[in-house]
N, C-alpha and C positions, 0 to 999 in steps of 0.2 A: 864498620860501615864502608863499603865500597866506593870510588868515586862516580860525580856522577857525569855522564858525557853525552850531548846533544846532539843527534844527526838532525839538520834540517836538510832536505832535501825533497824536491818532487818525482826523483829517480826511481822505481821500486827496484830495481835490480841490485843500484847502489847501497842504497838501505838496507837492504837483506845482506849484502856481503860483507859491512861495513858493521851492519849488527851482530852478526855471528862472531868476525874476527875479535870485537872490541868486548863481548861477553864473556868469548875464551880467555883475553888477557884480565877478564875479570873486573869488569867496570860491570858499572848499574846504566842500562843505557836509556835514555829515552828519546822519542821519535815524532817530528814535527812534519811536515808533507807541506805546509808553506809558509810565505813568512810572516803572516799574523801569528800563524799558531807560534811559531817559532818564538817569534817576541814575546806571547803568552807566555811560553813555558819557561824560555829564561828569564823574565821577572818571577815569576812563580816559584820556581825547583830549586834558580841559582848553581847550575852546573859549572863543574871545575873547567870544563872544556866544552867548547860548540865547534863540532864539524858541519861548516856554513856553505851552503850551495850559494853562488850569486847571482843566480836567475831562477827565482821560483815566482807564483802566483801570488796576490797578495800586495806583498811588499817583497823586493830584490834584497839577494842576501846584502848587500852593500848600506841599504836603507836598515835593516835590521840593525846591522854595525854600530852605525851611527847612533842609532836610537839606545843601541846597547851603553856607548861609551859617551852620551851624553848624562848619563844615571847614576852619580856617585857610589849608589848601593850596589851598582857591577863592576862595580872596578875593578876586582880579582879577578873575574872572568875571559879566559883565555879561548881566545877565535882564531878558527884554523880556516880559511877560505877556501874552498872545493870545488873548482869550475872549470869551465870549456871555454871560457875564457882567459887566452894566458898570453896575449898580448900583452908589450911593455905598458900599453896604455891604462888596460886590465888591470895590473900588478899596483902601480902607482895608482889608481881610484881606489884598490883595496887598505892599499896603506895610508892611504888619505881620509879613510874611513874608520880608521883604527884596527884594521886586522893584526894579528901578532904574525900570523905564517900565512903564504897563500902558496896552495897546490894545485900544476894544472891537470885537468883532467884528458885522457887516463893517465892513471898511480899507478905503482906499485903498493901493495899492502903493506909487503914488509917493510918498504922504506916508512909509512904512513905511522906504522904503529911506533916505530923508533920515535920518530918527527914526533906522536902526542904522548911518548914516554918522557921525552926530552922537555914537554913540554907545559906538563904536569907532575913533576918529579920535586 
């Protein structure tokens, strides 16, 4: 069985590139557009990894975080924050949140894909 890896984001462009890349390397992906759904789906699926936008509709990915790593039964779950946001200020709300990695937007792919090899390995 494949792992399984979360894109929340309200980007489509993101999503689309981020899905195809991370299908190639052969993950099982599933796809949130905000952050109720978002919070839905990682209580529900329990993915190895969530690629976390921090500004979506909803709930903010930062709110998500929290909610995530308030919930004993996610505790394995490893959050990658994905924003346009990449102020120092940015960075420490993220880690204050419990993000494991935060990337500013725009990425690199191939750095990206390294970063959640590293970080589901």
């Amino acid at each position: 069985m494949s792992i399984k890896v979360l894109i929340a984001d309200d980007e489509p462009n993101i999503v689309v590139s981020l899905q195809f890349m991370l299908k190639r390397e052969g993950y099982q992906v599933l796809v949130a557009r905000d952050g109720i759904e978002a919070l839905d789906m990682i209580q529900r699926e329990t993915p190895a990894l969530v690629l976390l936008d921090g500004m979506m509709p909803g709930l903010t990915g930062f709110e998500v975080c929290e909610a995530v790593r308030a919930d004993a039964r996610l505790n394995d779950i490893r959050i990658l924050m994905l924003t346009a946001k990449g102020r120092d200020t940015d960075i420490q709300r993220g880690k204050g949140a419990g993000v494991d990695a935060y990337v500013a937007k725009p990425f690199s792919t191939r750095d990206l894909i390294v970063q959640i090899k590293d970080m589901i390995s």
